[in-house]
C-alpha positions as CSV (number, residue, x, y, z in Angstrom):
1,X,15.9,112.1,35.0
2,X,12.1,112.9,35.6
3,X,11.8,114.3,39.0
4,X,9.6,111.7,41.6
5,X,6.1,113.1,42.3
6,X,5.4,113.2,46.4
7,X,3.2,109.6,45.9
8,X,6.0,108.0,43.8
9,X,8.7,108.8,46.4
10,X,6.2,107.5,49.3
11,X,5.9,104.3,47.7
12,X,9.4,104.0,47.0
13,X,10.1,105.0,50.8
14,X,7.7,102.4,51.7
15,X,9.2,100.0,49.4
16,X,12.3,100.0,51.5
17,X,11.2,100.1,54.7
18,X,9.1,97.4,55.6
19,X,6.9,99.7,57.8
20,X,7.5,103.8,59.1
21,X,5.8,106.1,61.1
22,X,5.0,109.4,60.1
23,X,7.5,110.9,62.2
24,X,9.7,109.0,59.9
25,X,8.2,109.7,56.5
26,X,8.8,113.1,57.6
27,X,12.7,113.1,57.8
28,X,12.2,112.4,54.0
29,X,10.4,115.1,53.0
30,X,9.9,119.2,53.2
31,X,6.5,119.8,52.6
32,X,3.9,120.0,55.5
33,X,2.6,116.8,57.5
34,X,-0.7,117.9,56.9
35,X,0.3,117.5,52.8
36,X,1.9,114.3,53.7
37,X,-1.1,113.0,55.2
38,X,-3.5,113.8,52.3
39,X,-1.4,111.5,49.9
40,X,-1.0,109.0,52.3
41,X,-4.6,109.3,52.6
42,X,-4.8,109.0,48.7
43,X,-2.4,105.7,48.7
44,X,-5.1,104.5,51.0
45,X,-7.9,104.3,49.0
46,X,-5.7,103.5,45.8
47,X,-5.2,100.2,47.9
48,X,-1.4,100.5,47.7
49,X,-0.8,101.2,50.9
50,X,-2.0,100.0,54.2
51,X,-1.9,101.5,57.8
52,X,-1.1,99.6,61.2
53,X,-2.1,100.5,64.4
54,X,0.3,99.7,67.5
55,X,-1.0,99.8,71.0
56,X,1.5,101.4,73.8
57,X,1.2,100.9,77.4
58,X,0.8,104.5,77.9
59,X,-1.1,107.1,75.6
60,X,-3.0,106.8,72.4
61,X,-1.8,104.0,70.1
62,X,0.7,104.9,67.3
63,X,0.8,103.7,63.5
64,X,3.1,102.6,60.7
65,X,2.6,102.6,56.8
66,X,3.4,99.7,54.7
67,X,2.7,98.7,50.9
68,X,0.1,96.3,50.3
69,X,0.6,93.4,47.5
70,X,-0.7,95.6,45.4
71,X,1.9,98.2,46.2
72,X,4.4,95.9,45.8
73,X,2.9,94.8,42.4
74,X,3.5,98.4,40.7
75,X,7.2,97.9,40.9
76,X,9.3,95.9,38.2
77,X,8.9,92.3,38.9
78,X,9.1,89.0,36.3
79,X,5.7,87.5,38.5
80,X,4.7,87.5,34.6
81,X,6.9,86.0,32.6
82,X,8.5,83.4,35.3
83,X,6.2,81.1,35.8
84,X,6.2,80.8,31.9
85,X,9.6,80.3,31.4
86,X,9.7,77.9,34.5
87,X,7.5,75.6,32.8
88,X,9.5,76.2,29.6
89,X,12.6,74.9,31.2
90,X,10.6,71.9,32.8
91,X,9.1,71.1,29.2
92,X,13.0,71.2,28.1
93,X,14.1,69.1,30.6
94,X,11.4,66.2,31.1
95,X,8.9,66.3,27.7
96,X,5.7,68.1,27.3
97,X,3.9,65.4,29.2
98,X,5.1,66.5,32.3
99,X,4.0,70.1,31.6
100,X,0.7,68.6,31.4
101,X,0.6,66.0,34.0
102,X,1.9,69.2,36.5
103,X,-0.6,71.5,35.2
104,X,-3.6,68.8,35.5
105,X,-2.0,68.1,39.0
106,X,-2.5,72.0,39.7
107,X,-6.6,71.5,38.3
108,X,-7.2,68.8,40.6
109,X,-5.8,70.6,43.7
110,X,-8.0,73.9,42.6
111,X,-11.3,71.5,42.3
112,X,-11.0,69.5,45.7
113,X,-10.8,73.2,47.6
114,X,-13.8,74.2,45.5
115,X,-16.1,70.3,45.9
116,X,-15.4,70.9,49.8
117,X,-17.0,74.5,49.4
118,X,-20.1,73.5,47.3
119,X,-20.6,70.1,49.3
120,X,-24.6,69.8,49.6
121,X,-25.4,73.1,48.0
122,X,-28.3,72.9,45.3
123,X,-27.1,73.9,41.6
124,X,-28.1,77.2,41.8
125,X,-26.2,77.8,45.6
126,X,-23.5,75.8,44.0
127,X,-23.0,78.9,41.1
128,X,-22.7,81.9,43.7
129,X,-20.6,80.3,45.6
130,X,-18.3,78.8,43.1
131,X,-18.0,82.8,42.2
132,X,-17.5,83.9,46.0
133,X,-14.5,81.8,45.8
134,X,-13.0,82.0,42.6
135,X,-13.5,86.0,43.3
136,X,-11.3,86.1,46.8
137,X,-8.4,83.6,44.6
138,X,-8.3,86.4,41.8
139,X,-10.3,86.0,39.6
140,X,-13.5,88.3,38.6
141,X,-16.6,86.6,38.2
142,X,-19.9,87.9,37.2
143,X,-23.0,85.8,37.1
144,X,-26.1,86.0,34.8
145,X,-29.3,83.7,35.3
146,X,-31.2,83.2,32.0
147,X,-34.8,83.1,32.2
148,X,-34.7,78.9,32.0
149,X,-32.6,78.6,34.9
150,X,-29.1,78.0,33.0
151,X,-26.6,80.4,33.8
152,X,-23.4,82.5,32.1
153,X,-20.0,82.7,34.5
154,X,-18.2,86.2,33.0
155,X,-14.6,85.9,33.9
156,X,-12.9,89.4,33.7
157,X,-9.5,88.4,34.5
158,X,-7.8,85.3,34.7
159,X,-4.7,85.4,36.7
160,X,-3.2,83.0,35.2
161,X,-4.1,84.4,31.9
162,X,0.2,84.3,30.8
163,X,0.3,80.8,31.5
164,X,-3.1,79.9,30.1
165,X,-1.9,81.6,26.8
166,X,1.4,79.3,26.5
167,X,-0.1,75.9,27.6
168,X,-4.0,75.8,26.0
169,X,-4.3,72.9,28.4
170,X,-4.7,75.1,31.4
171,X,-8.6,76.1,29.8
172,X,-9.2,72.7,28.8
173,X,-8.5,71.7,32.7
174,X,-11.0,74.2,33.4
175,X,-13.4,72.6,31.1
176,X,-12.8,69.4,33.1
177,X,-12.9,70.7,37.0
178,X,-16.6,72.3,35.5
179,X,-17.6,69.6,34.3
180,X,-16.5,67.9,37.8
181,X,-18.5,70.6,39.8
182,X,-21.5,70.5,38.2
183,X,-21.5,67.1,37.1
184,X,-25.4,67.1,36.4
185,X,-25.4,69.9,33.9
186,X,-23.7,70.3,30.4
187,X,-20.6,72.9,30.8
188,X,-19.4,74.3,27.7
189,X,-17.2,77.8,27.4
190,X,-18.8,80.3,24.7
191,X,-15.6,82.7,24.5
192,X,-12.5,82.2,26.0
193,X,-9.5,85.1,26.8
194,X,-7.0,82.7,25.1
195,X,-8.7,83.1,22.3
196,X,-8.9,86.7,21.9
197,X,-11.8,87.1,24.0
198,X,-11.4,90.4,26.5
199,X,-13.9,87.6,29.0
200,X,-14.2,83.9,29.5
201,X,-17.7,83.2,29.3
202,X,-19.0,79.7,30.4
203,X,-22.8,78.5,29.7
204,X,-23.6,76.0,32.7
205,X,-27.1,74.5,31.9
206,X,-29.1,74.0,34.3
207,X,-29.7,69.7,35.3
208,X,-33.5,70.0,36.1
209,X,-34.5,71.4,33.2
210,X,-31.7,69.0,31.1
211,X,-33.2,66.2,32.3
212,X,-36.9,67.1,31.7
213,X,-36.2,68.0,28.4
214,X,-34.5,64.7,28.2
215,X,-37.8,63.0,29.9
C-alpha cells in the first residue's frame, strides 16, 4: 500500500475529527510542529482546510482545524452519480413527465430568487448581477459586452452539468428562466456543455437596440 504523504494524512485526520488543535494533530505525527504548520499552512490556501479561532477567558485565544466542503469533496462520495440515479428511479416509478414537471419545478424556484435580485435594475445592471449570483451558487460566469450593447454569458462549469447531461430538459429550462429574466431581449445559447462544448455560451441581445432596429 502506497505510504500517505504528511497533507494526505492531515486531511484524513481532519476527516475524522470534526475539528483539532494543533496540540492534537501533534499526537499523530513525528515530524516538527514547525513542519506541521507549513502544510497546514499549504491546506490553507488550497482551500481544503479552514482554521477557527476560540476565545478563552484567560490568555490569547486558541484554534482548531477543520476541512472545508471542499475538503470534504476530495474524498469518495456518489454527490455525482446520485442525484442521477434518484431521478432515474423517480422516472421508473411515476413516468418521464414527472421527471420533467420536478425539474421545471426546480427552474422556477432558481428564477424567483434571481427576479427578486434584478428587481428594477436596467438591462445592463440586470447582466452583472445575474453573474454575481449565479457565481456565489456555483457556477462560473464570465461576461463579454459587444460593441452594440448585446452581451455573451461564458459559463465554465455547470454544477449540475451530470444531471443536465441525462435530462436535456434541464438547458431547455435555462433557456426559459432567460428568456423570463430578460424578457425584453432575444436569449438564445450559441454552445452548450451538453453538447460537447467545454463552455455554455448564451447571446442576450440587447432590448434598446432590438427595438430600434425593429422601429
Amino acid at each position: 500500500m502506497k505510504k500517505k504523504t504528511t497533507k494526505e494524512k492531515l486531511l484524513m485526520i481532519l476527516k475524522k475529527n470534526k475539528a483539532i488543535t494543533i496540540d492534537g494533530l501533534m499526537d499523530f505525527f513525528t515530524i516538527s510542529e514547525p513542519a506541521i504548520r507549513k502544510h497546514l499552512h499549504e491546506l490553507e490556501k488550497q482551500k481544503l482546510i479552514k482554521r477557527k479561532a476560540h476565545k478563552q477567558e484567560i490568555g490569547r485565544p486558541y484554534y482548531t482545524y477543520e476541512l472545508t466542503d471542499k475538503g470534504h469533496g476530495i474524498f469518495p462520495n456518489q454527490y455525482e452519480q446520485l442525484p442521477v440515479e434518484l431521478l432515474e428511479d423517480l422516472e421508473e416509478l411515476h413516468g418521464p413527465e414527472t421527471v420533467k414537471q420536478l425539474l421545471f419545478k426546480r427552474m422556477e424556484r432558481e428564477e424567483a430568487k434571481l427576479l427578486a435580485e434584478l428587481d428594477g435594475k436596467d438591462f445592463d445592471e440586470k447582466v452583472n448581477t445575474l453573474v454575481e449570483v449565479q457565481n456565489q451558487a456555483g457556477y462560473m460566469l464570465e461576461v463579454e459586452r459587444t460593441p452594440e450593447g448585446d452581451y455573451f454569458l461564458i459559463n465554465y462549469n455547470c454544477p449540475i452539468a451530470n444531471i443536465a447531461r441525462h435530462y436535456r430538459q434541464v438547458c431547455k429550462n435555462e433557456k426559459i428562466m432567460y428568456n423570463h429574466i430578460f424578457e425584453h431581449s432575444q436569449v438564445k445559447p450559441e454552445a452548450l456543455i451538453t453538447g460537447g462544448a467545454h463552455v455554455c455560451r448564451w447571446l442576450i441581445k440587447n432590448p434598446a437596440v432590438d427595438s430600434g432596429q425593429h422601429s
